[in-house]
C-alpha positions in Angstrom: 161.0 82.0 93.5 159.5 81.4 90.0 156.4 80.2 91.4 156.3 83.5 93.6 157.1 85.7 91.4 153.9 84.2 89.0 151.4 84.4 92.1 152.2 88.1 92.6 151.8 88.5 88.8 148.4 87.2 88.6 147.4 89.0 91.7 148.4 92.1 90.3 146.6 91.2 86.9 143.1 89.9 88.3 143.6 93.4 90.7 143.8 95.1 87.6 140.9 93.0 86.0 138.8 93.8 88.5 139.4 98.0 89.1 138.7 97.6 84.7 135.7 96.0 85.3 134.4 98.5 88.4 135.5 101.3 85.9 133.4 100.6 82.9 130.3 99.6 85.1 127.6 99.5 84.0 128.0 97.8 80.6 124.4 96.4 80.2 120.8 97.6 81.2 119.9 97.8 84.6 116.3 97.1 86.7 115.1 98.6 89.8 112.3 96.1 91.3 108.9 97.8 92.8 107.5 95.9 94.9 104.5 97.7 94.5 101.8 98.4 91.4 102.7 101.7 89.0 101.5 104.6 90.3 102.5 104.8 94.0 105.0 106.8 95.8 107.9 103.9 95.4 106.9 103.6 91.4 106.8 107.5 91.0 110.5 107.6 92.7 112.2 104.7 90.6 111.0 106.2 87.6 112.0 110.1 88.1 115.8 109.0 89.8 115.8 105.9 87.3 115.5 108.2 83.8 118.1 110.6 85.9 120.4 107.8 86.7 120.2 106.2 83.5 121.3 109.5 81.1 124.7 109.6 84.0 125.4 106.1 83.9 124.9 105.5 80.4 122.9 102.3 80.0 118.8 102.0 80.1 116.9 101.2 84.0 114.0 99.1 83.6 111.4 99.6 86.2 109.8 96.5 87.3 107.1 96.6 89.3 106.2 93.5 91.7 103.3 93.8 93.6 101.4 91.7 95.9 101.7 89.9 99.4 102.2 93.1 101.3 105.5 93.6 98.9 106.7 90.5 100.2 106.8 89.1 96.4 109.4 92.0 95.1 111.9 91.6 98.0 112.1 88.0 98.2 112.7 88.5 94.1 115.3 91.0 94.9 117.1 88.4 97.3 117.0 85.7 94.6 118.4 88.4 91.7 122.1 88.1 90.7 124.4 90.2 92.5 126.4 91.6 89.9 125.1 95.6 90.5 122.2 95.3 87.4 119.3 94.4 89.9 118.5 97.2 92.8 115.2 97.1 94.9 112.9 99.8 96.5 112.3 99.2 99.3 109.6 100.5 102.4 109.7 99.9 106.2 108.0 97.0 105.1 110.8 95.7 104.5 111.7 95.5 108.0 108.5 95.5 109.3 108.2 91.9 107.5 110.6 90.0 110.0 108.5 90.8 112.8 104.4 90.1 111.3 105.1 87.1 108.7 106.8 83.6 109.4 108.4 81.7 106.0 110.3 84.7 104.7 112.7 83.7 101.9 114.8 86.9 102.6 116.6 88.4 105.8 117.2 92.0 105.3 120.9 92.1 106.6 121.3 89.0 105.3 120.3 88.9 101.5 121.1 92.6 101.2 123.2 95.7 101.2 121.7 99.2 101.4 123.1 101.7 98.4 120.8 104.7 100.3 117.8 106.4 101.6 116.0 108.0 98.7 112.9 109.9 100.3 110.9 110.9 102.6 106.9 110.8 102.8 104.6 111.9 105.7 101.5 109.9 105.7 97.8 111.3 106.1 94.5 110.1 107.4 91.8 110.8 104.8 88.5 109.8 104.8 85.7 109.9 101.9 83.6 112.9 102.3 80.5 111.3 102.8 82.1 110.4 106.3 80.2 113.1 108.4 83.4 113.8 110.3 85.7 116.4 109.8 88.8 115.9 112.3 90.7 113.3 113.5 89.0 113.3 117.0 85.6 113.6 115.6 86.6 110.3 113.5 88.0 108.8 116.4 84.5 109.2 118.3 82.5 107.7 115.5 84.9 105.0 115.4 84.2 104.0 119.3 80.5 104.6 118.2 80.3 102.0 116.0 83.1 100.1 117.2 84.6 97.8 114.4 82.8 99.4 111.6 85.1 101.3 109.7 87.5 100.1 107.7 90.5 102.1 106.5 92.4 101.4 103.3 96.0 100.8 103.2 98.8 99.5 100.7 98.7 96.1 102.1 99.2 94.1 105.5 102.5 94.7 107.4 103.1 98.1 105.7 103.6 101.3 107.8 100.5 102.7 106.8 98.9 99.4 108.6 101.1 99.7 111.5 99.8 103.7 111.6 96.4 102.4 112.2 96.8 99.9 114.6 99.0 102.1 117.0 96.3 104.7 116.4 93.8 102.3 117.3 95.6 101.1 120.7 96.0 104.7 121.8 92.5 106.2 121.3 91.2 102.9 122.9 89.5 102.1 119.7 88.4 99.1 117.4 89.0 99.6 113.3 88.6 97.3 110.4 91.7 97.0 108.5 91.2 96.9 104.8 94.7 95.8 102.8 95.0 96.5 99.2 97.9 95.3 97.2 99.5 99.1 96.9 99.1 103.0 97.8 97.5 103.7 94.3 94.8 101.1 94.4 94.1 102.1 98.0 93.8 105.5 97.5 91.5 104.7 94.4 89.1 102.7 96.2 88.4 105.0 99.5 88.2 108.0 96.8 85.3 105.7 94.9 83.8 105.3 98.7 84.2 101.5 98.8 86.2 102.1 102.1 85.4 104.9 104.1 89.0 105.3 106.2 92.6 106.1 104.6 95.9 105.9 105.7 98.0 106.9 102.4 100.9 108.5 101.7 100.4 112.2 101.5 102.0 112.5 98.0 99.1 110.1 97.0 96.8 111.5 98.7 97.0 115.1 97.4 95.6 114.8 94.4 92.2 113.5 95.2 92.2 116.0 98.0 92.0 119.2 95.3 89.5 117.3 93.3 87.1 117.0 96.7 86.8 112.8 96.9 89.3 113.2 99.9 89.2 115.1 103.0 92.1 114.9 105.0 92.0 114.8 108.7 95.7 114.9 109.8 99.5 114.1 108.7 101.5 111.2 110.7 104.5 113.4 111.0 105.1 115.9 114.1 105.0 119.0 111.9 102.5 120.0 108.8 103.2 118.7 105.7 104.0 121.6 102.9 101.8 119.5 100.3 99.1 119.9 102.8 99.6 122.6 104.8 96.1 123.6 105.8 95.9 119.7 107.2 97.1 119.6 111.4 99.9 117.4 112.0 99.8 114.3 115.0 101.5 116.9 117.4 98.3 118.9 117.4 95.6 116.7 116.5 96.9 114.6 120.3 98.9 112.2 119.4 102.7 113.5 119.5 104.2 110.3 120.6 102.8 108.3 117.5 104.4 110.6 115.0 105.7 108.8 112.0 107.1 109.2 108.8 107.2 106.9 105.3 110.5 106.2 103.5 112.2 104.6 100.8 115.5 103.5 99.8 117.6 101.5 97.4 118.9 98.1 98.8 120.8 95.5 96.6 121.7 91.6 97.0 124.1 91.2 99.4 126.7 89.5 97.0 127.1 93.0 95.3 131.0 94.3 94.6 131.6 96.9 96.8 132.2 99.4 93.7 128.9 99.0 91.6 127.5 99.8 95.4 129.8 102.8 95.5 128.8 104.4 91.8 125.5 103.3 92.1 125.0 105.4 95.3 127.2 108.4 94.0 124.5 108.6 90.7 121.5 108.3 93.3 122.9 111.3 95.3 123.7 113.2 92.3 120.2 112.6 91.1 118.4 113.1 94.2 120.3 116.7 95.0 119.2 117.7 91.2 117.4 120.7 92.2 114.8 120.0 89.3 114.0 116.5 90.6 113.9 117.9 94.5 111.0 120.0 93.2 109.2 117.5 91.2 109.0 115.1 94.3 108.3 118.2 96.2 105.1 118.9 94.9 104.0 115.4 95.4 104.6 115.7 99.2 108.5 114.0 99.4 111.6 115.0 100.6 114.7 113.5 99.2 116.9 112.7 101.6 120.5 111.6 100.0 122.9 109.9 101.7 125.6 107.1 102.1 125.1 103.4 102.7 126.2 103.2 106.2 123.6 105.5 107.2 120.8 103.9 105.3 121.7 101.3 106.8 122.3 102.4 110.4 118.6 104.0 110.2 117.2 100.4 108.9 118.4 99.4 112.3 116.9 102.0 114.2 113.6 101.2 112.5 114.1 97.8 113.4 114.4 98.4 117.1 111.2 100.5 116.7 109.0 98.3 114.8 109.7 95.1 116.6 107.9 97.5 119.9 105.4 98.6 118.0 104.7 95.1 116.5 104.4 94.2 120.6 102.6 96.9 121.8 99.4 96.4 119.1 100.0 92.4 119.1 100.1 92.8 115.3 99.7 89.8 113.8 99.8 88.4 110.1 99.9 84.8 110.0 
């Protein structure tokens, strides 16, 4: 009875340890891995919801960007990181998209990793430099079959969405294009706007500002309905291709090993920062939607996106390796 009565007590007191313990999280800075280079859509969101969450949870959030390998490098860090709640990762449909184009991952999304939430929302556009004499997406679709092969559009990296946007495009115009990976939306965007690759598919929040300073034109947005951050630019639905409408996102994943409460706070300071009217608008004006929400649905959408990308991955006969 002794004995027992001992067990029940040190249940009771590691219980109490550990509710302590989820209380006072966080008690040491925290990091948020970008698996892409600064200046992108994914850094611009860890920094504006990082300096948010930061101020509410009361301990510093490094942002540490990891680019390179079509962000391959980041989430395979992000797998490896402690799973104590101080290490969360951005992450893309890359992320999924991986599994599907590249053989000798080191990370399994529902494996290594639990999803804390969906952070935003991006439509993607198809730019070109202006030099290109076309000013539509079916006029750049016929110069493409003219000189079949040719051009080359831009994207952050192999395996992304943005690459997967062009090779669907491709397939259903019956056309041939030169993909041209870069290691991130920012570089990407830089180099078509210099005219060292005459095609884009970027997000639109990075593609806006280069569009106002006239080294962009933008043919069309990704999404079935015009994006407000370009709202003079036609959407898929009316430039023909409804079916192939497709939108960017992002979200916050950590390692798997993770106590369920860390995921819990950490999601309830994302939420509070991402329905922070003030932040809504800045991410607003650089063409993305927030899109708050809980784990479970994150992570029921990362599912869905699966299912999707796995087709698309067979339809195209993308392959990486």
């Amino acid at each position: 009875m002794h004995v027992r009565k001992l067990a029940i007590a040190l249940g009771i007191a590691l219980a109490l340890s550990g509710g302590v313990q989820a209380q006072n999280f966080p008690t040491k800075p925290l990091r948020i891995i970008v698996p892409f280079p600064p200046g992108g859509a994914a850094d611009v969101t860890a920094r504006v919801l990082g300096e948010n969450m930061s101020r509410s949870l009361g301990q510093p959030i490094i942002i540490e960007n990891r680019p390179g390998a079509g962000a391959v490098i980041g989430y395979e860090l992000g797998a490896k990181a402690p799973g104590d709640g101080y290490t969360m990762l951005v992450v893309f449909p890359s992320f999924v998209i991986n599994a599907f184009v590249r053989s000798g991952l080191q990370y399994q999304p529902s494996r290594d990793f639990k999803a804390v939430g969906q952070t935003i929302s991006v439509p993607m556009a198809i730019a070109v430099h202006p030099s290109l004499p076309v000013k539509s997406l079916k006029e750049l679709i016929a110069l493409a079959r003219a000189r079949s092969g040719e051009l080359g559009y831009g994207t952050p990296g192999a395996g992304t969405t943005h690459h997967f946007v062009g090779e669907m495009l491709a397939v259903a115009a019956k056309v041939k294009f030169n993909h041209v990976p870069y290691s991130g939306g920012a570089p990407s965007v830089t180099a078509a706007a210099g005219g060292h690759v005459p095609v884009l598919i970027g997000n639109v929040s990075e593609v806006v500002p280069f569009t106002k300073m006239g080294k962009l034109r933008a043919l069309a947005v990704t999404s079935a309905e015009r994006a407000e951050a370009l709202p003079e630019v036609p959407s898929y639905s009316e430039s023909g291709f409804p079916q192939l409408a497709i939108t960017n996102w992002a979200g916050i994943m950590v390692p798997a090993a993770t106590p369920p409460a860390a995921i819990t706070r950490l999601n309830a300071e994302m939420v509070s920062a991402l329905r922070n009217v003030q932040i809504q608008e800045k991410l607003k004006i650089l063409g993305m939607s927030t899109t708050p929400g809980t784990p479970e649905q994150f992570d029921a959408m990362l599912q869905a996106e699966s299912i999707r990308y796995a087709k698309a991955v067979k339809d195209a006969g993308i392959k990486l390796d």
